[in-house]
Structures are given as structure tokens and as C-alpha cells.
KOLDRENLO-94061 format. One record per atom (N, C-alpha, C): x, y, z; residue in three letters; chain. Coordinates in Angstrom, 3 decimals, decimal comma. Example, Ala and Ser with C-alpha at 12.3 -4.5 7.8 and 13.67 -1.06 7.14 Angstrom:
% residues 2
<pafi u="13,190" v="-5,690" w="7,800" res="ALA" chain="A"/>
<pafi u="12,300" v="-4,500" w="7,800" res="ALA" chain="A"/>
<pafi u="13,200" v="-3,300" w="7,800" res="ALA" chain="A"/>
<pafi u="12,850" v="-2,250" w="7,080" res="SER" chain="A"/>
<pafi u="13,670" v="-1,060" w="7,140" res="SER" chain="A"/>
<pafi u="12,900" v="0,030" w="7,870" res="SER" chain="A"/>
% end
This chain:
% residues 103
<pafi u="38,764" v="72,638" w="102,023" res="UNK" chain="A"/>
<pafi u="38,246" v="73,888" w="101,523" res="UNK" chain="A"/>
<pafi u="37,814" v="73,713" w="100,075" res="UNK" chain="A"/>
<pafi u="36,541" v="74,010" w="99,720" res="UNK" chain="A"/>
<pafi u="36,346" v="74,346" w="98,592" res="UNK" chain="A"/>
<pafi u="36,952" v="74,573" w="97,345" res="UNK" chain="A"/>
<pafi u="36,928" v="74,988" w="96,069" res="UNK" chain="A"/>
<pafi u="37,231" v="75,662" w="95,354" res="UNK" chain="A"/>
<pafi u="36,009" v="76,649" w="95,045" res="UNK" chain="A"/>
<pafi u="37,144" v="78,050" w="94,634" res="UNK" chain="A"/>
<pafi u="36,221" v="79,211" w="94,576" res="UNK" chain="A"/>
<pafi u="35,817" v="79,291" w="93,382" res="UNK" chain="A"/>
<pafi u="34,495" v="79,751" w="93,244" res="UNK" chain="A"/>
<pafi u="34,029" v="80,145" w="91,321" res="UNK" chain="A"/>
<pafi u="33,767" v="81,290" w="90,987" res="UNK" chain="A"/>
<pafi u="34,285" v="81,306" w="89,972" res="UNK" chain="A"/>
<pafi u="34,457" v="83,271" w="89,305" res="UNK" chain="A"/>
<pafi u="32,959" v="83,455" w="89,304" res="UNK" chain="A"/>
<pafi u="32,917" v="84,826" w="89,339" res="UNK" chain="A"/>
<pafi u="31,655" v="84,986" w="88,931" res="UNK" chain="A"/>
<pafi u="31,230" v="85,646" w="88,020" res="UNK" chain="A"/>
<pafi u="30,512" v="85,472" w="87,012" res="UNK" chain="A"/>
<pafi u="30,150" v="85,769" w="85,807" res="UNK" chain="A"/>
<pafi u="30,238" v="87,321" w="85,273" res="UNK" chain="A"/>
<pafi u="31,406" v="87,293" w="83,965" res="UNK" chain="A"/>
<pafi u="31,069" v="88,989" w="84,107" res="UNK" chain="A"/>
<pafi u="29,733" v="89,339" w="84,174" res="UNK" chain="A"/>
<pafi u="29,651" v="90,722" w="84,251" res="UNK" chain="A"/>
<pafi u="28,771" v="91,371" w="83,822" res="UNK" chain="A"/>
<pafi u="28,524" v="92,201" w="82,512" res="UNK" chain="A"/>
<pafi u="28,348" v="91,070" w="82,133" res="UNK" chain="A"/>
<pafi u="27,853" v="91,567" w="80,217" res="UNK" chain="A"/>
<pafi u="27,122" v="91,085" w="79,694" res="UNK" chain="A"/>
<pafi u="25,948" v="92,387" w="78,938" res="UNK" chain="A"/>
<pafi u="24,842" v="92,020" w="78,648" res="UNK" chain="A"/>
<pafi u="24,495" v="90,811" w="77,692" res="UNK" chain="A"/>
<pafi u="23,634" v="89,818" w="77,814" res="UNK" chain="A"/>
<pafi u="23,501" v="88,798" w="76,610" res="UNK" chain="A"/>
<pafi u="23,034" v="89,348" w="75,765" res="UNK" chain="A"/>
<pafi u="23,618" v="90,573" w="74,882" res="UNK" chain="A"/>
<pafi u="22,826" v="90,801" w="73,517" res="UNK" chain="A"/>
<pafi u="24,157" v="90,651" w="72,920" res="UNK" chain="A"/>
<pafi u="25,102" v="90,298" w="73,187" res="UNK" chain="A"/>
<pafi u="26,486" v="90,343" w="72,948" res="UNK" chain="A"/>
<pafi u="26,563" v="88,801" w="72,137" res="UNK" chain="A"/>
<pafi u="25,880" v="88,211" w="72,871" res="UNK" chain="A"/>
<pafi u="26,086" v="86,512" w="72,559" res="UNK" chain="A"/>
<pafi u="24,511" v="86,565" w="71,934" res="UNK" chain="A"/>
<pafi u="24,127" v="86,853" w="70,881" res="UNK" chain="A"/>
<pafi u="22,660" v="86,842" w="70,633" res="UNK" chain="A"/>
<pafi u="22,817" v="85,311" w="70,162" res="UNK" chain="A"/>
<pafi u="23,575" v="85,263" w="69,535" res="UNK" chain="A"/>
<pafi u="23,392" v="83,701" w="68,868" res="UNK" chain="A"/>
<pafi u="23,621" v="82,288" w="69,508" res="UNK" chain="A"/>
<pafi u="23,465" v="82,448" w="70,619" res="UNK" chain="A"/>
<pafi u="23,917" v="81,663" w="71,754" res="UNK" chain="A"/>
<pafi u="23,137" v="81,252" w="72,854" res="UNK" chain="A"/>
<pafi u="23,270" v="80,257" w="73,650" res="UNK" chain="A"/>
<pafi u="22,477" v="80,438" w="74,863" res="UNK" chain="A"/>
<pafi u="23,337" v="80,677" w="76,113" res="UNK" chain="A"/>
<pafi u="23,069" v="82,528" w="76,645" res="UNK" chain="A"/>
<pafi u="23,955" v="83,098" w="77,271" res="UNK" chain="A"/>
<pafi u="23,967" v="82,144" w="78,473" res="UNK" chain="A"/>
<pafi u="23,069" v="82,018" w="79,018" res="UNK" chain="A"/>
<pafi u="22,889" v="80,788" w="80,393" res="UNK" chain="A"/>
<pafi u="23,887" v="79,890" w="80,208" res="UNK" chain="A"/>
<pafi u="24,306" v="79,102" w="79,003" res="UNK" chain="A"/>
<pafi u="24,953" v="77,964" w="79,065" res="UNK" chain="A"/>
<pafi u="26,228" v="78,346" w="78,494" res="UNK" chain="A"/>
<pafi u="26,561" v="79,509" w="78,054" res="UNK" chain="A"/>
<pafi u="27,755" v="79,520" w="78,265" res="UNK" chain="A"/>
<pafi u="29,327" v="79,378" w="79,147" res="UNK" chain="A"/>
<pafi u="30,171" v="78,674" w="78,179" res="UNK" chain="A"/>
<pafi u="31,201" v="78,334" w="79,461" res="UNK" chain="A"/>
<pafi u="32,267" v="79,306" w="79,443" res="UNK" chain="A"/>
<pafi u="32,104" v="80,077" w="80,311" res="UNK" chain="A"/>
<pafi u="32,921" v="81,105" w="80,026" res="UNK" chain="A"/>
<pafi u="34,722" v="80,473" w="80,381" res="UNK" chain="A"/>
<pafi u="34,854" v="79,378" w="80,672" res="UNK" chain="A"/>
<pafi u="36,515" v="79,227" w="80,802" res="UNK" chain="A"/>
<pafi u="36,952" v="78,196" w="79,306" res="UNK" chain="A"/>
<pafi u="36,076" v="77,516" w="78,868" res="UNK" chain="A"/>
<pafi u="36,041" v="76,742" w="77,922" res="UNK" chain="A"/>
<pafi u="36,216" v="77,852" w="76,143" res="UNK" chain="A"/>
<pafi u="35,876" v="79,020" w="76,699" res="UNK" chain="A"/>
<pafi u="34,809" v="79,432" w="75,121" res="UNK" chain="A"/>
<pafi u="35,486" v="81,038" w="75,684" res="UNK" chain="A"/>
<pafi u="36,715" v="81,036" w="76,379" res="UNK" chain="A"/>
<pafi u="37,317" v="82,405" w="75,725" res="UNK" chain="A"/>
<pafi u="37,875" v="83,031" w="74,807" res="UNK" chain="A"/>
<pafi u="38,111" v="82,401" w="73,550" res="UNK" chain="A"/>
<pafi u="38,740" v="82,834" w="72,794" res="UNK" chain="A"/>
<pafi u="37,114" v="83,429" w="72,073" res="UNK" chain="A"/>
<pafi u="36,714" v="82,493" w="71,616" res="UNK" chain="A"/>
<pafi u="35,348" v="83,511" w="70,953" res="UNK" chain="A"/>
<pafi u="34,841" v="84,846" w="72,080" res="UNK" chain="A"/>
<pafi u="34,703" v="84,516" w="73,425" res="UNK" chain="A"/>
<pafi u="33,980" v="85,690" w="73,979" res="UNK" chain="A"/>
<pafi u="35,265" v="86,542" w="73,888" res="UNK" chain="A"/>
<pafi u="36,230" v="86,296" w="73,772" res="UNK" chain="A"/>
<pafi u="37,139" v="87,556" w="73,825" res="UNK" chain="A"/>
<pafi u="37,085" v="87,930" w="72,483" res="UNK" chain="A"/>
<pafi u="36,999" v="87,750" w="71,694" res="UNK" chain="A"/>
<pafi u="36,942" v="87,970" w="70,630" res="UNK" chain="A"/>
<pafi u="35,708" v="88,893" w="70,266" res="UNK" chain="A"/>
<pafi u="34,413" v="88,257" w="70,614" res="UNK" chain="A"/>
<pafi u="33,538" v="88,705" w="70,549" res="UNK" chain="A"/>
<pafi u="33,167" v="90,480" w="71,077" res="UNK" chain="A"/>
<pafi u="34,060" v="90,571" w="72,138" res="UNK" chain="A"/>
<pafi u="33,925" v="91,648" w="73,386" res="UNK" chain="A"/>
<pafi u="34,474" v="92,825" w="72,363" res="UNK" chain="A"/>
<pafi u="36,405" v="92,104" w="72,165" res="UNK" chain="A"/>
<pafi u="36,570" v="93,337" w="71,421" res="UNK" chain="A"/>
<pafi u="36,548" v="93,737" w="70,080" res="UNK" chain="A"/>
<pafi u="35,523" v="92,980" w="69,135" res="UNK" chain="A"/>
<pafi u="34,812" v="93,632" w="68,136" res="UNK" chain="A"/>
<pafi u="33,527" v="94,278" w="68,342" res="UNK" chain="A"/>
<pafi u="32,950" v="93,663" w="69,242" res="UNK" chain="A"/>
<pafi u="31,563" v="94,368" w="69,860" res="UNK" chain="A"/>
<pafi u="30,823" v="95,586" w="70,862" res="UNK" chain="A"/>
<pafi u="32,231" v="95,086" w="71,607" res="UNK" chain="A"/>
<pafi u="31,884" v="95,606" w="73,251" res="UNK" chain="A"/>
<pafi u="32,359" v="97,197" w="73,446" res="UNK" chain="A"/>
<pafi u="32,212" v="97,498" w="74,580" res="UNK" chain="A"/>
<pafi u="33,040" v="99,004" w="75,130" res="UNK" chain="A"/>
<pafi u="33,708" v="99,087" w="76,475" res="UNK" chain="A"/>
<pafi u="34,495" v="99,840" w="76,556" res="UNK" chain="A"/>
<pafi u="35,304" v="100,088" w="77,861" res="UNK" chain="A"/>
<pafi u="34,596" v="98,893" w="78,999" res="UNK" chain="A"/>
<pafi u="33,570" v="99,189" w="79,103" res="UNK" chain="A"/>
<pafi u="32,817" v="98,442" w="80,697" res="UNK" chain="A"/>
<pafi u="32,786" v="96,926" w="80,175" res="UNK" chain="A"/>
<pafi u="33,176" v="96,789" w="78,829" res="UNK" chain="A"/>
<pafi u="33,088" v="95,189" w="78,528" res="UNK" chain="A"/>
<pafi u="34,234" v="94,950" w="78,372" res="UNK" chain="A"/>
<pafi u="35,235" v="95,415" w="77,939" res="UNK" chain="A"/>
<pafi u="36,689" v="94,809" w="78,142" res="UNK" chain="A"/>
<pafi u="37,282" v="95,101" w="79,886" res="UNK" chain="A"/>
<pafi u="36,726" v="95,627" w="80,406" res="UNK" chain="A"/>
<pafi u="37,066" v="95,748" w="81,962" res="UNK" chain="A"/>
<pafi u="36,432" v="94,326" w="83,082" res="UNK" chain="A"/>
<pafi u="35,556" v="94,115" w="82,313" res="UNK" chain="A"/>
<pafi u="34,706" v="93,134" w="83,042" res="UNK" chain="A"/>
<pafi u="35,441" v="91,783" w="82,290" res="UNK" chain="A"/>
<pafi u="36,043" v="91,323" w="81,155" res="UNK" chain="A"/>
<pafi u="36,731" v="90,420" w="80,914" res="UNK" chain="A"/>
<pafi u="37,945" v="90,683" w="81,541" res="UNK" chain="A"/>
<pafi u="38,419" v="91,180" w="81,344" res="UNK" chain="A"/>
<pafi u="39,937" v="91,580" w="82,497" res="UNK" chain="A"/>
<pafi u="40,002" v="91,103" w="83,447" res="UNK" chain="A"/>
<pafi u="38,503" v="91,467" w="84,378" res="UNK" chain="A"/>
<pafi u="38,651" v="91,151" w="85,649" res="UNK" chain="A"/>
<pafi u="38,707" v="89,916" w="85,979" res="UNK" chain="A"/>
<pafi u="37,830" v="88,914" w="84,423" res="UNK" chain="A"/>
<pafi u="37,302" v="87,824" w="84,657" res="UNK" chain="A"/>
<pafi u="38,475" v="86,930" w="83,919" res="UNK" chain="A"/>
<pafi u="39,465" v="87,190" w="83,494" res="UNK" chain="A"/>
<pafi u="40,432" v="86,262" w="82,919" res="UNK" chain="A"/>
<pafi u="41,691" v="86,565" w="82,955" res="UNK" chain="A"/>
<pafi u="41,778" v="88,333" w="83,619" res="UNK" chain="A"/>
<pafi u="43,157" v="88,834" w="83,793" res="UNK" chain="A"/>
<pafi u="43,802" v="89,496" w="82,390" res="UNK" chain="A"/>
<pafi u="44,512" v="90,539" w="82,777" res="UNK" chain="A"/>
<pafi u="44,905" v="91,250" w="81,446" res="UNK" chain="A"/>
<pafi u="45,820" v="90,317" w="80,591" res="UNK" chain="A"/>
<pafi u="46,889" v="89,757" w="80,924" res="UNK" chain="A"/>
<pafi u="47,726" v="89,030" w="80,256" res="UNK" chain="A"/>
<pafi u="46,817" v="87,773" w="79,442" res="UNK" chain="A"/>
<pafi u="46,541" v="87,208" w="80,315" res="UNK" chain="A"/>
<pafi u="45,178" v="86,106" w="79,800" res="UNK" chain="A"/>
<pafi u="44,649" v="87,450" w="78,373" res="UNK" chain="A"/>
<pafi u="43,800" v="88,082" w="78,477" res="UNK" chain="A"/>
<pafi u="42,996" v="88,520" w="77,192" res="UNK" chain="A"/>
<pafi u="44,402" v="89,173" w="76,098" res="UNK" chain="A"/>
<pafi u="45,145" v="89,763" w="77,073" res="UNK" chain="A"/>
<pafi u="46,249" v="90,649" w="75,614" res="UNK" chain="A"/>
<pafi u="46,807" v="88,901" w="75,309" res="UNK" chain="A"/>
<pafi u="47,498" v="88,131" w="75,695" res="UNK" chain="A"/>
<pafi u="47,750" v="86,993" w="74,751" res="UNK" chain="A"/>
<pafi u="46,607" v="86,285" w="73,722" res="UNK" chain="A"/>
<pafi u="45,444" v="86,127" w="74,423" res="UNK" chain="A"/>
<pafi u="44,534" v="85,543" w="73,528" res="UNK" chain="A"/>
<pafi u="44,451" v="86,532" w="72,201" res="UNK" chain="A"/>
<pafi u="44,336" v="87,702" w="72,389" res="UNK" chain="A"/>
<pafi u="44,336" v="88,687" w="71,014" res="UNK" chain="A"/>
<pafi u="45,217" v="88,573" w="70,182" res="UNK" chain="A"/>
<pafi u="46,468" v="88,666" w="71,000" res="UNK" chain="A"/>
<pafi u="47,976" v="88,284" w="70,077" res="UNK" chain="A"/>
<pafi u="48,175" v="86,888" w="69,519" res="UNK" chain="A"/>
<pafi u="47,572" v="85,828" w="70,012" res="UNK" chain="A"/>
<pafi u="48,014" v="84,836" w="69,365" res="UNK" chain="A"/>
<pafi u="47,200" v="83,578" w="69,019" res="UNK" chain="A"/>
<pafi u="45,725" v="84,105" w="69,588" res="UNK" chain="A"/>
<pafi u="44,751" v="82,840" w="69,552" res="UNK" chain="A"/>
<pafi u="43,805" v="82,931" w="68,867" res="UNK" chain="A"/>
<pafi u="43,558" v="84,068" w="68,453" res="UNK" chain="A"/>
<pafi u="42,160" v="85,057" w="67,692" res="UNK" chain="A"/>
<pafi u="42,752" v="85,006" w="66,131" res="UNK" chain="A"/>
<pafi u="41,711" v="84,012" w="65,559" res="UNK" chain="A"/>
<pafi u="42,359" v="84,083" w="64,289" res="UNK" chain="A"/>
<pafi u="41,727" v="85,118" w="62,995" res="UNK" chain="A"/>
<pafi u="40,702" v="85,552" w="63,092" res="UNK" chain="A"/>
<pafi u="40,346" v="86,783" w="62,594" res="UNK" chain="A"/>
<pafi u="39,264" v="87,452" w="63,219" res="UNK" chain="A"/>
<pafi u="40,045" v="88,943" w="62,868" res="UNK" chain="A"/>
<pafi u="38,896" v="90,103" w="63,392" res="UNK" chain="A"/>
<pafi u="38,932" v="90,793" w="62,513" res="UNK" chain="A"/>
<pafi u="37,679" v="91,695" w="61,849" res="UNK" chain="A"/>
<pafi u="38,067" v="92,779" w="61,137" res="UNK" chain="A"/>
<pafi u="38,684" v="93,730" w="61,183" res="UNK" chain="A"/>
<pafi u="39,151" v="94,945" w="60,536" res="UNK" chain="A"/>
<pafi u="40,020" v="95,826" w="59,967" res="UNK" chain="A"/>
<pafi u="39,627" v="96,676" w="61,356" res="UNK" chain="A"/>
<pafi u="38,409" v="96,895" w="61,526" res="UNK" chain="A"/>
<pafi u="38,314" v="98,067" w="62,723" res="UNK" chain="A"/>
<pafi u="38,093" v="97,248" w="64,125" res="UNK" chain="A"/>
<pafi u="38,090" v="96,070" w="64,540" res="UNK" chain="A"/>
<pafi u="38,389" v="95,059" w="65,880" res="UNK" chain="A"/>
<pafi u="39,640" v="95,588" w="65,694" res="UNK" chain="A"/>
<pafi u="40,748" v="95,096" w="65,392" res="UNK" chain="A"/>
<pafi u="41,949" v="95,292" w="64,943" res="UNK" chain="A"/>
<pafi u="42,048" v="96,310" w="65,699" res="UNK" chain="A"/>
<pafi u="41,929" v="97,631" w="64,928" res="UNK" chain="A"/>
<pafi u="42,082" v="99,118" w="65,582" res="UNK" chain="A"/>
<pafi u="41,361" v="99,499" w="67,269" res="UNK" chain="A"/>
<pafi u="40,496" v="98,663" w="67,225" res="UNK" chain="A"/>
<pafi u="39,966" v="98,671" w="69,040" res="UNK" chain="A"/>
<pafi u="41,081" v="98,037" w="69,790" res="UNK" chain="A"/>
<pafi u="41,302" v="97,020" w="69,227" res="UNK" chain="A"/>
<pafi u="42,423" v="95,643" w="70,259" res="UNK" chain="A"/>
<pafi u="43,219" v="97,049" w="70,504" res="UNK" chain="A"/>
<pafi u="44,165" v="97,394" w="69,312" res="UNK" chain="A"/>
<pafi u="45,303" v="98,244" w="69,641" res="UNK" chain="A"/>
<pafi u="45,110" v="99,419" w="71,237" res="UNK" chain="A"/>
<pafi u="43,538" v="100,238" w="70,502" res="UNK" chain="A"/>
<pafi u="43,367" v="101,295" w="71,316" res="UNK" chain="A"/>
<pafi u="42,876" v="101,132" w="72,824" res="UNK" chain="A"/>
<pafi u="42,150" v="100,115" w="72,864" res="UNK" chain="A"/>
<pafi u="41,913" v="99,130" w="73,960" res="UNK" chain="A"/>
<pafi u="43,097" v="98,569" w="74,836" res="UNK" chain="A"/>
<pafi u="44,299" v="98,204" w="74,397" res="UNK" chain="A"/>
<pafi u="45,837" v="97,514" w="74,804" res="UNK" chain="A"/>
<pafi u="46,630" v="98,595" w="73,820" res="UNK" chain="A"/>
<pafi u="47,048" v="99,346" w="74,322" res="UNK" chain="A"/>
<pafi u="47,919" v="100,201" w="73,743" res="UNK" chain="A"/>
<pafi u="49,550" v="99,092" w="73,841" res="UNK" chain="A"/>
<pafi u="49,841" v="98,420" w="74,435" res="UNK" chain="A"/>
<pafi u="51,301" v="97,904" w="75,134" res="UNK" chain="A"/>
<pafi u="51,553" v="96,861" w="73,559" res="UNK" chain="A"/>
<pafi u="49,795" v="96,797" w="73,145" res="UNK" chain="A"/>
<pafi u="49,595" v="95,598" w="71,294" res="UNK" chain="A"/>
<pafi u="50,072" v="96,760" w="70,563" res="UNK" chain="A"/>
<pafi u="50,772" v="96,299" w="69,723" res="UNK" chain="A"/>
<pafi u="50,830" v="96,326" w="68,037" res="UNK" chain="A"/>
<pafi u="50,300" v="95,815" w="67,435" res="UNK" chain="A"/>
<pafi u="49,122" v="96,033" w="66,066" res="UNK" chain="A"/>
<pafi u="48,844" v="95,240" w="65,434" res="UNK" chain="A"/>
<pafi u="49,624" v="93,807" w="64,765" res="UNK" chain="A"/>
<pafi u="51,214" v="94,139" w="64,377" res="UNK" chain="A"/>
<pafi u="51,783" v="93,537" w="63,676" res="UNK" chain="A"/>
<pafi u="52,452" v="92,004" w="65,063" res="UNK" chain="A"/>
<pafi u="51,634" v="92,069" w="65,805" res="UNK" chain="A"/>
<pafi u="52,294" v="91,255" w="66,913" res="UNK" chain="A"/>
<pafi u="50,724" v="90,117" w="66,982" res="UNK" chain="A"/>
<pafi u="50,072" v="90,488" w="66,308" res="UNK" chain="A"/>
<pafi u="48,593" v="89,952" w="65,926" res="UNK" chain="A"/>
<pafi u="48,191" v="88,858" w="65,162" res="UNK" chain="A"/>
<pafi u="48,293" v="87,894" w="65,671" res="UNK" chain="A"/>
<pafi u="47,918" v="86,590" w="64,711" res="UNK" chain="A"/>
<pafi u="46,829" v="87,205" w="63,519" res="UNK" chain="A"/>
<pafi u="45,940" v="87,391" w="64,341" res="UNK" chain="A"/>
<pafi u="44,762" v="87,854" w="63,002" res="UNK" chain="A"/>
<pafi u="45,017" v="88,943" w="62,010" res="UNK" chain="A"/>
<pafi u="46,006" v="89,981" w="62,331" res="UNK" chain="A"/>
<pafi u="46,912" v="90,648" w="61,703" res="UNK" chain="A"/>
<pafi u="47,774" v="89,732" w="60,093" res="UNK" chain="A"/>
<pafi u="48,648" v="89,424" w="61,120" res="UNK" chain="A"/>
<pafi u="49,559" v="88,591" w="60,468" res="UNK" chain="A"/>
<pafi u="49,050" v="87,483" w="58,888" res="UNK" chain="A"/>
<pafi u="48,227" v="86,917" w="59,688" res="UNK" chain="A"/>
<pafi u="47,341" v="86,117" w="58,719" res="UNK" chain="A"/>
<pafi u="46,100" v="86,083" w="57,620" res="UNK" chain="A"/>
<pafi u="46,528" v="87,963" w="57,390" res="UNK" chain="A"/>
<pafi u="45,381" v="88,359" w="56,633" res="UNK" chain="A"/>
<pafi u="46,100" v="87,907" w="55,205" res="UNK" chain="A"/>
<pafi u="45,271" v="87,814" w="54,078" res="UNK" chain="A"/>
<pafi u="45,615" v="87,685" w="53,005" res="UNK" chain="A"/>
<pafi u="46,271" v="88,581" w="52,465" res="UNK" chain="A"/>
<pafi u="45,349" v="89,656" w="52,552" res="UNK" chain="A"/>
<pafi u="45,114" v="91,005" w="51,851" res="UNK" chain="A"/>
<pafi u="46,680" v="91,699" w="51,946" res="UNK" chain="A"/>
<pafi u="47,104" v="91,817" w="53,335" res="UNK" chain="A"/>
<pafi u="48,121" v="92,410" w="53,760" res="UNK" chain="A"/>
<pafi u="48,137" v="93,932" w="53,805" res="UNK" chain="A"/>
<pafi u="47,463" v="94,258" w="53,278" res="UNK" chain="A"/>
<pafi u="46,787" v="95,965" w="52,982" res="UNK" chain="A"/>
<pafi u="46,725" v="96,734" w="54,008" res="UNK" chain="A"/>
<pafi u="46,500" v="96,473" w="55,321" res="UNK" chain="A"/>
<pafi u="45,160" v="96,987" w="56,316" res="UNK" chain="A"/>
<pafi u="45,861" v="98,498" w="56,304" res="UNK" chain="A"/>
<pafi u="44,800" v="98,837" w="56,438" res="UNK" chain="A"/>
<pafi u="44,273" v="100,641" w="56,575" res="UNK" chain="A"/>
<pafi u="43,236" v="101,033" w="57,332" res="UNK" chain="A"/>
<pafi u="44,257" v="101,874" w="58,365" res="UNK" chain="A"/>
<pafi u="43,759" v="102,026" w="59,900" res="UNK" chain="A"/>
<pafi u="42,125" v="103,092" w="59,185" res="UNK" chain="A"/>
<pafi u="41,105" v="102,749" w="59,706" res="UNK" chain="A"/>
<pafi u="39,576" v="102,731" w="59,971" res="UNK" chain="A"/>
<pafi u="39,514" v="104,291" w="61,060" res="UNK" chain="A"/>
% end
């Protein structure tokens, strides 16, 4: 038997403008597209990574693999994964500033 292949979310390539969406590897290059999704994206784009990497898969990559997002990514991750705390947030954690002020 075969092996089965995911099939590509469905999210628009204006997301990856800087990229060539065709050749993206989406199992290689999740930490940027996750990353990318939830500073960029909306509901129908964090649902379509979910589907495509599983919730635990994306809430760990946020918590511990994503090394910076801005001040208001930050505030999406949370509202997006309510179960996150910011302070459980690598990119959190590792701000200089230490300041952050919810946006």
C-alpha cells in the first residue's frame, strides 16, 4: 500500500508573496508558515493549518519553536488558542523589551 499525501491547505498564495507558493514544502517549512498564518491569516487560515498539521502540532510550534512575532501576532496566537498564555511563548519569553502591552 502506498503512502497517503496531505493535501495542500487551502490558503491563498498572497500569504507567501515572497516565495514560490508552488514549491513550497509545507512539512519541511512549518514553523515559518505557521508563523506566517498567525500574524497574517484569519479564522479560515488557522483552521486549514490545523487540519493540515493538527492542533497540538501548531499550539507547540507557537509555544516553543516561533522565535519572534510581534506584539499583536502574540495577541492573535492567544485569541486564536485560548488553552496559550502568552508567558508559555518562546517569542514571548525572549523579547528584550519585556514590556508587552496587549494591542
Amino acid at each position: 500500500m502506498g503512502l497517503k499525501r496531505k493535501v495542500v491547505p487551502k490558503i491563498h498564495p498572497k500569504f507567501f508573496w515572497d516565495t514560490n507558493f508552488r514549491k513550497l514544502d509545507w512539512e519541511k517549512a512549518y514553523i515559518p508558515i505557521i508563523s506566517r498564518i498567525i500574524e497574517r491569516g484569519g479564522q479560515n487560515e488557522i483552521d486549514q493549518i490545523i487540519e493540515y498539521y493538527g492542533r497540538e502540532k501548531v499550539v507547540n510550534t507557537i509555544r516553543g519553536e516561533i522565535h519572534f512575532l510581534p506584539n499583536y501576532a502574540i495577541s492573535r496566537a492567544v485569541e486564536f488558542f485560548p488553552e496559550m498564555k502568552k508567558e508559555e511563548m518562546y517569542c514571548y519569553l525572549n523579547r528584550k523589551d519585556k514590556t508587552y502591552h496587549w494591542i
